[in-house]
N, C-alpha and C positions, 0 to 999 in steps of 0.2 A: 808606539808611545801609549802607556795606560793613561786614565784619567787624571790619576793624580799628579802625573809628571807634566799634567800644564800650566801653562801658564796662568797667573794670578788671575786674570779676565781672559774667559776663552773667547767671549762675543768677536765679531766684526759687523763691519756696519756701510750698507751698500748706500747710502743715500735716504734710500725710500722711508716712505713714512706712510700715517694714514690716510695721508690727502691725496695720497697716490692710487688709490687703490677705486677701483670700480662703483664701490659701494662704500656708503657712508660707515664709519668707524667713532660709536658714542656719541652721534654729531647733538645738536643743540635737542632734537626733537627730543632725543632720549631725556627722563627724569636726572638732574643733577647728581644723586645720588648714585647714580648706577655709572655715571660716565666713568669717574679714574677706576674702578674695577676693569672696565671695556677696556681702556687706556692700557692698564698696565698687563692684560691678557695680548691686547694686541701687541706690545713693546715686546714681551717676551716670544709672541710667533714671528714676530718684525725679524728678531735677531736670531733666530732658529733657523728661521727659510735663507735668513744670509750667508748664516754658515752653509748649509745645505749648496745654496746656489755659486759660493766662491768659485773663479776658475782658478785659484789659487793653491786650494789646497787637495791637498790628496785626500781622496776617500775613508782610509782609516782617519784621517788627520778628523775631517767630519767629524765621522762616528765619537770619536772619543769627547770633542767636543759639546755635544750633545749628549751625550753619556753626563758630563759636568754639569749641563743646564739642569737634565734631571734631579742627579743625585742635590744638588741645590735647590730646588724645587720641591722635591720630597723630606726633604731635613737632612740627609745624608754626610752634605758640607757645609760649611755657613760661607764660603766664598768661592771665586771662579765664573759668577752668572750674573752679575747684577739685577738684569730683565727678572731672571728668575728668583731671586732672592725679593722682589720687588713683589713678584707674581705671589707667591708662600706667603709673605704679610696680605696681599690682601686676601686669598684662600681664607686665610684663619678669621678673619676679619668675617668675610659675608657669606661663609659655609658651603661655599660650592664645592662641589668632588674636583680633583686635579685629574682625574683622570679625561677630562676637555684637554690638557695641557700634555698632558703625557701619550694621549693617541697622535693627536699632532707631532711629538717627537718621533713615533712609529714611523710616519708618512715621510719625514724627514732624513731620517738613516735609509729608506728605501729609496728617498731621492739620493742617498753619495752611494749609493751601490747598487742601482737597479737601474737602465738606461733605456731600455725597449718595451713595450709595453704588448704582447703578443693579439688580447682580443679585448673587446669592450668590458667584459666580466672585470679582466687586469684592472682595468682605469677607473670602473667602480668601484673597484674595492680598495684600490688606493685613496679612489675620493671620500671612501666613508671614514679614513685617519685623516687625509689632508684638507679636509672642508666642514664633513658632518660637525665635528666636535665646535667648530666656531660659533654655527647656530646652537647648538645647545647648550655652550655654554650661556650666551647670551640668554635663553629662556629659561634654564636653571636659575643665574643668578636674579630673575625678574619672578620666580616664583610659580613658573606657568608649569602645566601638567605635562605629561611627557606624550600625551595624545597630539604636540604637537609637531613633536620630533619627524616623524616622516614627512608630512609637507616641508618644514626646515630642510630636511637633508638633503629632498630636492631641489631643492632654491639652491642651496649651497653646491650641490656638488652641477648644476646648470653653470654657477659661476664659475667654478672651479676647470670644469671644459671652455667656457669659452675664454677663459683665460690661455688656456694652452692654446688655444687657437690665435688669438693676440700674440702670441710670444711662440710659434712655432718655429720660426724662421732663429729668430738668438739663441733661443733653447739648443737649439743643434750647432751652432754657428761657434758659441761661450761653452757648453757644456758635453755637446753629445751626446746629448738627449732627445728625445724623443716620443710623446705621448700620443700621437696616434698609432691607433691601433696597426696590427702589421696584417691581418685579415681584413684589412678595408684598404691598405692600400695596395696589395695580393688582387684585391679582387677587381678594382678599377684600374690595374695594370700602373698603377703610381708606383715611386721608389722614396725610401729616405733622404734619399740626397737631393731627390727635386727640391724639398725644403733652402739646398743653397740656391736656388735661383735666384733672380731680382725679379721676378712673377709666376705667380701660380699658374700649374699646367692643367689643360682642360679633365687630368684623370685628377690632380691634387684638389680641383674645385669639386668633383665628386664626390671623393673624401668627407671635406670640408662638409659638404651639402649635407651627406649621412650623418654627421656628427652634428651639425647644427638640429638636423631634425630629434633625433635623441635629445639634444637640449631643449626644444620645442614641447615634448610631451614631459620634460621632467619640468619646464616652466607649467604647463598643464598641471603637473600636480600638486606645483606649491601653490595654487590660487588659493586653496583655501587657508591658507596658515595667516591671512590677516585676521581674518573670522575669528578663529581659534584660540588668536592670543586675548590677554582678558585687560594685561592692563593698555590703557586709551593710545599711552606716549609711543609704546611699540607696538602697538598695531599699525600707528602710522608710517612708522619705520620699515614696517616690514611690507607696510603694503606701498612702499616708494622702492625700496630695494628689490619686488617683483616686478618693478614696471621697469626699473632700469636694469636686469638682467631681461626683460623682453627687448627692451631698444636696441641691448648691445648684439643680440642675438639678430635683429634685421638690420643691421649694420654689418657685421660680419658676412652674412646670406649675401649682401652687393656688393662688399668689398674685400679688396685683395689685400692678407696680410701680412705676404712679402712683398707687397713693393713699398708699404708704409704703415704702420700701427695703425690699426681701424681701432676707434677708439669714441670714448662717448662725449659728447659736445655737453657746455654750460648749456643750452635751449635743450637739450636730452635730460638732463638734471631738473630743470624749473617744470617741463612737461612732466616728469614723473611724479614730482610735488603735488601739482594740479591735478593730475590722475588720480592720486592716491587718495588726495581728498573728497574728492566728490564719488570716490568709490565706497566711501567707509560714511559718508553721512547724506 
């Protein structure tokens, strides 16, 4: 099936939204102005990762999909995306590059046809379409230098891992998928399928532990992107969203996330709050 042979609306729609998600999405802190841009960025990767994630459809089915979001998104079609059609008004609107929007469709078509992730290079560099473009979107459309891009990219692609760490076990279970590395679990004598358990095996917690520490030094080097950014409201933003990608990070370190979602508590939220504030004044 080409693109044009779909259907009127290619979206589908899992549920999730932005209150789902690990890190706050436009919340209050941010200036009003900048929120429905965030909004309608995040609505459009909302509906992109769902196709991506269906267990429903077939993988070309995906691709062509997202091929629609695109071509919608860039001017190509005026229907078939709504998210994207949404996204294009505000693009033209506050002159940010789409290409935030279109790397992240990259990360997407590699999730409906790319399933194994052979070594840690693999997962970085998927994270630099699947996460980087998030932060920079957000400090493009806030006007910041691009000096800040690397500490963003690693906040984002720390979240980005410990995400797949949170969802290892349905990841495999819904899709057949698979983001750790296949030379760390080679090397700790782990398998893929350990993932079906109903608990992690003493070599999957090794695993686990190498990957946590990699996200340990890439929180390491977002510390300074609160510094960095210039205006007040997302500075604060950003230096809550490092403290709650460290929480989530010593959360995971003690807990097992096959036997239940390790996941970040409301008192992990208000202590980030707290943190952030009396970090920045």
């Amino acid at each position: 099936m080409t693109p044009l042979d779909q259907p009127l609306d290619v979206e589908t729609w899992s549920g999730k939204d932005r209150h789902d998600e690990n890190f706050p999405v436009g919340s209050v802190v941010i200036a009003p102005r900048y929120r429905a841009p965030i909004h309608a960025y995040y609505n459009f990767a909302r509906n992109a990762d769902d196709i991506a994630d269906s267990p429903l459809l077939a993988a070309e089915d995906k691709v062509a999909r997202l091929d629609v979001m695109e071509d919608v998104l860039l001017g190509r079609r005026d229907s078939g995306s709504r998210s994207a059609l949404a996204l294009r008004a505000s693009l033209a609107e506050t002159g940010v590059d789409p290409v935030h929007a279109t790397d992240l469709l990259k990360a997407f078509r590699q999730d409906a046809t790319k399933l194994r992730y052979g070594t840690i290079d693999e997962l970085y560099d998927y994270c630099q379409y699947s996460a980087a473009p998030v932060g920079r979107y957000v400090l493009d459309l806030h006007g910041e230098s691009h000096q800040t891009w690397a500490s963003s990219d690693a906040l984002c692609t720390a979240l980005q891992i410990l995400n797949h760490l949170q969802d290892c076990g349905k990841d495999l279970a819904q899709l057949d998928r698979c983001y750790l590395p296949q030379v760390f679990l080679d090397h700790f004598g782990a398998a893929v399928d350990d993932l079906r358990l109903s608990a992690e095996t003493p070599a999957l917690r090794r695993v686990f532990v190498t990957l946590l520490d990699r996200v340990n030094r890439l929180n390491h080097a977002a510390e300074d992107l609160p510094r960095l950014v210039r205006n007040r409201r997302l500075r604060v933003e950003t230096a809550i969203i490092c403290g709650l990608a460290r929480r989530l990070q010593r959360r995971l370190t003690h807990g097992d996330p096959l036997a239940g979602r390790v996941k970040l508590t409301r008192p992990d939220a208000v202590s980030a709050v707290l943190a952030s504030i009396s970090s920045l004044f």
